[in-house]
N, C-alpha and C positions, 0 to 999 in steps of 0.2 A: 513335918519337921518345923520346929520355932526357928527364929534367930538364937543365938548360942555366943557366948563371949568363947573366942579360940587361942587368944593371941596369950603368950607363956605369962606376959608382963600384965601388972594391976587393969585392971581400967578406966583408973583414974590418971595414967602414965598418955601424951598425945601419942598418938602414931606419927612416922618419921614423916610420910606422905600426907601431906594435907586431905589427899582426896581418900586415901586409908580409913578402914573400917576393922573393927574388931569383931564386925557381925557377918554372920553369910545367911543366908536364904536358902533352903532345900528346893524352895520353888522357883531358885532362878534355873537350876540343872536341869541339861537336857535340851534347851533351846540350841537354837543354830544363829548366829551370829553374821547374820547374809543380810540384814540391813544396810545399803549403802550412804553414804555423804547427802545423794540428791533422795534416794529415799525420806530421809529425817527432814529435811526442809521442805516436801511438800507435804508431808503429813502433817508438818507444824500448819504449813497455808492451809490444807482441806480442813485443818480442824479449827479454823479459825474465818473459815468461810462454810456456811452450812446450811440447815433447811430455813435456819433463825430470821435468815437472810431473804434468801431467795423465795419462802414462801410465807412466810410471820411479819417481811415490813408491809405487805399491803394492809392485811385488818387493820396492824399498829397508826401506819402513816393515815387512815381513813376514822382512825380514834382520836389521835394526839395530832396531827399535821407534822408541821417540818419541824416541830420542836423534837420529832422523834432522832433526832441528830444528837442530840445534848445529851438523849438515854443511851445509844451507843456508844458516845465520847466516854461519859461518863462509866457506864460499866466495863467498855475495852481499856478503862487503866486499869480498874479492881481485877479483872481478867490477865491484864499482864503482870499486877504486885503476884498473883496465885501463879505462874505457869514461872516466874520467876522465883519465887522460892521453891519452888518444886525441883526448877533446873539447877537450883547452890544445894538441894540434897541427892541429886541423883551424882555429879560430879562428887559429890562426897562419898557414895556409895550405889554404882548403876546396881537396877533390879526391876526385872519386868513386874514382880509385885509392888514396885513403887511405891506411893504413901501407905499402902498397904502392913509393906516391909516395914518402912519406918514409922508408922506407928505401933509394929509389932517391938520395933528396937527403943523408943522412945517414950510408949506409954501402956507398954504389956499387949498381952492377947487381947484385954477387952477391947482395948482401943484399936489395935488391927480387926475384931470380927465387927464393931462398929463400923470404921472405918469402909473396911471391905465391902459390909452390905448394905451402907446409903449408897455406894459407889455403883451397888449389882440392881435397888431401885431404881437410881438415873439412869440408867444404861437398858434396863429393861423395859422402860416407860417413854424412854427417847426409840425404844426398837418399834415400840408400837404407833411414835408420832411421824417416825419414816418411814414405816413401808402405808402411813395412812397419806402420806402426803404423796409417795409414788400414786397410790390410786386417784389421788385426786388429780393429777398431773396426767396422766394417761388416758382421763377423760377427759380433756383438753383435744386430744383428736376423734373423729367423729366415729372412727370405726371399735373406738373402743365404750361411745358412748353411754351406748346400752348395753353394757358387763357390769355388773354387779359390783359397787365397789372393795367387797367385800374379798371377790373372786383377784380381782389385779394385786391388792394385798397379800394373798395368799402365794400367788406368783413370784410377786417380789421378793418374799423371803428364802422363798424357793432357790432361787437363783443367786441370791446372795450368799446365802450357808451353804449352798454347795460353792461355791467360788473360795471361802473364807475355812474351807479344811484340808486345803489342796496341801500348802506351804507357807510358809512366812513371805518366803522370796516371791509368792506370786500375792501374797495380799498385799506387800511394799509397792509391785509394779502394778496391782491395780488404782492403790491409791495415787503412786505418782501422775496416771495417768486422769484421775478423777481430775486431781488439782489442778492436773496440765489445764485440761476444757476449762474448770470453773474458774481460773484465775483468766484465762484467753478470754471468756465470754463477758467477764465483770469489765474487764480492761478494752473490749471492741464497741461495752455499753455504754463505758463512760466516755469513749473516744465520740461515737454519735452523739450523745450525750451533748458535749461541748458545742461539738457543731452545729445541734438544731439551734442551744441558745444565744452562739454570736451569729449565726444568721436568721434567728426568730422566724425559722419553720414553722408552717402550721402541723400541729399536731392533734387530729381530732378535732378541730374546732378551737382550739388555744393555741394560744401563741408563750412561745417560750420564755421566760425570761421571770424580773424580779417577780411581776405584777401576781405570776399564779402564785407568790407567798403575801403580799403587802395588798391584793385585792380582795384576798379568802381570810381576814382574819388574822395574816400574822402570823409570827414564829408561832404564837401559842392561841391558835383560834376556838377552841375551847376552855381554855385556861392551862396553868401548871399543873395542876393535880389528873387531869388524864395522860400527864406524859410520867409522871410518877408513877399512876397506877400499873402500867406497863413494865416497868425495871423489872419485875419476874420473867416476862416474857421475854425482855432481851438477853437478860441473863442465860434463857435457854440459847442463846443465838450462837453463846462462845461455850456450849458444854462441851466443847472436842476440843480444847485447849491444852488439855495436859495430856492430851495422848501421845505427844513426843517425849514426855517421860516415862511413858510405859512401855513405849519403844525403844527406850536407852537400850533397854538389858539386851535386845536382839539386832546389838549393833557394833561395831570395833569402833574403837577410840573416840566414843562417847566427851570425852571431856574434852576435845578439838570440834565436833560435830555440834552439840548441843548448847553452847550461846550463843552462836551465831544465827541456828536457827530459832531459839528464843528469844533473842535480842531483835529480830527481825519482827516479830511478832507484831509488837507498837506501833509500829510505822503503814503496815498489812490493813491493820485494824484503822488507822484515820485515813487509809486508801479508801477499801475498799467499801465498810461498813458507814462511814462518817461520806465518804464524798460519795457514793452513788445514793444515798439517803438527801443527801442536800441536791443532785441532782435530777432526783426525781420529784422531789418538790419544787423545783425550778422549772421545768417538761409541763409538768400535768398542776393543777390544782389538786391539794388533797384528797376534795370529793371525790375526782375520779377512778381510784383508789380501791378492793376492796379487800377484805378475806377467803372471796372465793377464789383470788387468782394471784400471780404473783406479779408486782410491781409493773418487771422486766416484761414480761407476757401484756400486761396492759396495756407500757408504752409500746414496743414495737406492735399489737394489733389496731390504734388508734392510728400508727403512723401509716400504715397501711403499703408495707414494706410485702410483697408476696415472700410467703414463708417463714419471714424473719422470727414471725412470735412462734410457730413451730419449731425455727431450731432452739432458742433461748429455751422453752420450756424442754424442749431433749434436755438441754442441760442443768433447768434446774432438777428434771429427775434424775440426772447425774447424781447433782449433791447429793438428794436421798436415797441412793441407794450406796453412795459412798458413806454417809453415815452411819448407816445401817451397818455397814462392814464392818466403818471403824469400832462400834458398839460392842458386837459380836468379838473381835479382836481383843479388844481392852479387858472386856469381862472374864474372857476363857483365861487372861492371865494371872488376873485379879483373885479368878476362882482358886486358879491352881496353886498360887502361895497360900489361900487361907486352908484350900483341900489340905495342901502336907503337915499343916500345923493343927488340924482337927478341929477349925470351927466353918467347914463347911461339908458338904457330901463328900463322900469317899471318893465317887465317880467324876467327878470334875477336876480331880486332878493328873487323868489321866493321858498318857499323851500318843498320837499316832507316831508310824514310823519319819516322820515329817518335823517332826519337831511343833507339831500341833496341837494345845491342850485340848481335845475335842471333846470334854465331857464337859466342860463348862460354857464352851460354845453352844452346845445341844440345850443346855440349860435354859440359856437369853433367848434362844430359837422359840424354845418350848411358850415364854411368856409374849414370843411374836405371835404366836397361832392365837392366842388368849388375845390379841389386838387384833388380830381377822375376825373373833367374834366380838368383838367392839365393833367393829365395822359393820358385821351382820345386822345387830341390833339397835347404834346409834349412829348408821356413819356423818351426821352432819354434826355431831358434838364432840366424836371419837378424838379429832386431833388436840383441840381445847383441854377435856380432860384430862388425858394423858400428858400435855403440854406442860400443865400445872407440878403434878405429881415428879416429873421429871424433875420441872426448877427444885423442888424439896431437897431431890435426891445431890443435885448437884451444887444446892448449897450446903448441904451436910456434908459433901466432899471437899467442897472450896474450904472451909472451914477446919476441918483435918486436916487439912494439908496445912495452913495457917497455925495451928496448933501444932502440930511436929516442928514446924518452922522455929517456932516459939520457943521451945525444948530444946532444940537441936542448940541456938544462938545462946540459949540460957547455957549446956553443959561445955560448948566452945568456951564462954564466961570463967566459968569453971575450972577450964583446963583441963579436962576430962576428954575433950578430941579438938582439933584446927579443922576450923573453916578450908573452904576452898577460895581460891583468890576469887573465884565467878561470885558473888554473894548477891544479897539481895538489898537492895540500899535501905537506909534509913530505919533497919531495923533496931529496936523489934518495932519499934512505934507503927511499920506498915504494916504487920500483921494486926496490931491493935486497933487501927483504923478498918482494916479489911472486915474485920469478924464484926465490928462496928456495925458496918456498910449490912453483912448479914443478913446478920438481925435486923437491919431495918428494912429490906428485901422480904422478909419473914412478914413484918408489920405491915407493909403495903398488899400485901398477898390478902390480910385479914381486912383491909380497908376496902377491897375492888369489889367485896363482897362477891356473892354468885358462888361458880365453880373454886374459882382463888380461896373464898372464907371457907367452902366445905373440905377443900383441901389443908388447910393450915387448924380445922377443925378436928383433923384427922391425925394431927400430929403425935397425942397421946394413943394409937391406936398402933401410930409406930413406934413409936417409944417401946407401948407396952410388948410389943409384938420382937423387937428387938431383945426388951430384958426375958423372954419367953425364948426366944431363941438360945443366948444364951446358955440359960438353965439347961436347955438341952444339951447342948454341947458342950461346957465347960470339963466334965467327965473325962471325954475326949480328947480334949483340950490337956489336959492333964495327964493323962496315960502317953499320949505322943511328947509332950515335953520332958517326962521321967525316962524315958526307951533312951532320951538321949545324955542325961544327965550320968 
């Protein structure tokens, strides 16, 4: 089922309610509405703290140095202008199909099944950089050493899809409880953190302070352009940021819930992403830094705390297996408003007695296994590759959503519907800047050359593969919008 104008009067008449809608969604029915207040505000943290983080600043900080702070600063506002108009359209209209929905209401079906599946791209290629990053994390203790990384991957997903078909109410409580750990573990890092540097602990053989930045080089000890080349990768850091919008629809009173935790977002991001980045290049020199491990795991095993880097990496495979969740989540809702409207499988928009769309979940599962045989075959390139593929997917989402923004503010303009008082400031000019930012996110991808240029080489192959889609479905697409007309 499409979106549908319902309401008796034109629709060029506003609605009396600001946050009023002339549209509905067939694929918001059927959910359960057991999202709680603390549910939504730690989903907004977990998806703003992620594997980007926990296991992507070390290669970064050991490429760019401490200038990798300026790539955080810089993409956690583009991150926050996207999760903020997101939040002035869900108040205007909640729906677990989300940009989905409104690009279905704002710029037809094509734009919802585009819309839709760069969104089921990101999400299925971030499924496969999680549960690769679990495996790499769980070789970190020794008894898993010699397992196959191929085999811990396959585990992880294991455990995650069964955990993620249970109920709503228990994937909300497992996320609250992810965020609980990783927001406790980023905040007892940065607390040590402080203290090794006003008391210039040795750490490893260094001593803490300005020297490991102004003795290695500098903010920029390579130059500017490897901290550029990067913006793809940190981009990947915040792709769980709009997941509290896709959580609107499975939540009461969304338009009390929802800027608060949006609006906290900003603040999250130059905490947690901006100061433990500047504090780890304060602890350690960049060098000591790598891709094989994460940050947090370096410092506490240098500092030579018993245990300490054992429990931190439990937690960075926290994040990854809470991303994984949230991935699986997003998509199964994603699927099931484009399922009702007939530009996706029939099967994925079906739901258990749970209020669970499990056929779209089974979906992103399916393309997890296809990242256990990445594993099999490349696992020392597996997370890189898919790394890549992901940012595509999740800047053709950031972008949609930008675009609906766009429309929406244009037909507000109009008179055709009222804004919500929540809005998104300085529009539309920050949607013009965002899409700006993009594309040039797109450009640096082609610049890094490597895996990034074969990636953004590949872009007509989805394009093409998109308008191929399409074609298939439009038929469909069309018979489901006439049943209702």
């Amino acid at each position: 089922m499409t979106d549908r104008v319902i309401a008796a009067e034109p629709l060029s008449a506003a609605p009396a309610d600001p946050a009023a809608s002339p549209h509905v969604d067939a694929g918001d029915a059927g959910y359960r509405k057991d999202l709680k207040s603390r549910h939504i505000n730690m989903i907004a943290i977990g998806g703003a703290i992620g594997t980007g983080l926990f296991l992507g600043a070390g290669g970064r900080m050991a490429s760019a140095g401490p200038s990798l702070f300026i790539a955080y600063a810089v993409c956690g506002v583009f991150a926050f202008f996207v999760v903020r108009a997101l939040g002035e359209l869900v108040l205007y209209r909640p729906s677990s199909g989300a940009f989905v929905s409104y690009a279905r209401e704002f710029m037809g079906e094509k734009g919802a099944y585009t819309a839709g599946w760069l969104y089921f791209l990101n999400w299925s290629t971030t499924a496969v950089a999680d549960i690769t990053a679990a495996a790499t994390y769980a070789h970190f203790w020794s008894m898993f050493s010699d397992v196959p990384q191929w085999i811990l991957a396959l585990i992880a997903l294991a455990v995650v899809l069964a955990a993620n078909l249970i109920s709503v109410r228990y994937f909300g409580e497992m996320e609250f409880w992810f965020a609980i750990v990783k927001v406790a573990a980023l905040v007892a890092f940065m607390l040590v953190g402080i203290f090794l540097i006003v008391t210039s602990h040795d750490v490893g053989g260094s001593t803490p302070g300005l020297a490991n930045i102004t003795d290695h080089g500098g903010i920029f000890p390579n130059g500017v352009m490897p901290m550029l080349l990067l913006v793809q990768g940190v981009v990947f850091a915040y792709a769980s940021v709009e997941l509290c919008g896709v959580a609107a629809g499975e939540t009461e009173n969304p338009e009390k819930i929802m800027p608060k935790a949006i609006n906290s977002i900003m603040w999250r991001v130059g905490l947690f992403y901006v100061g433990s980045v500047v504090l780890l290049a304060l602890i350690l020199p960049y060098t000591a830094y790598s891709g094989d491990q994460s940050p947090f795991v370096t410092v506490f095993d240098k500092l030579g705390v018993p245990g300490a880097a054992g429990v931190m990496n439990l937690v960075v495979l926290t994040a990854a297996l809470s991303s994984l969740n949230s991935g699986l989540y997003s998509t199964g809702r994603i699927l099931r408003s484009m399922s009702l409207a007939g530009s996706a499988p029939k099967f994925t928009g079906v739901m258990n007695k749970g209020g669970v769309p499990y056929g779209g979940i089974l979906l992103t599962a399916g393309f997890g296994v296809a990242g256990v045989l990445l594993n099999f075959v490349m696992p020392e390139d597996a997370f890189e590759l898919v790394l890549n593929f992901a940012s595509i997917g999740i800047i053709g989402t950031w972008a949609m959503i930008m675009v609906c923004s766009l429309l929406f503010v244009r037909r507000a303009g109009q008179g055709k519907l009222v804004r919500p008082a929540y809005r998104l400031p300085w529009a539309p000019y920050t949607q013009i800047v965002t899409l700006v930012f993009l594309a040039s996110v797109v450009v640096l991808m082609w610049m890094d050359g490597g895996i990034g240029r074969t990636t953004v080489n590949c872009l007509p192959l989805i394009a093409a593969a998109l308008v191929g889609g399409w074609f298939l479905v439009r038929g469909r697409v069309r018979r489901t919008a006439a049943k209702l007309d």
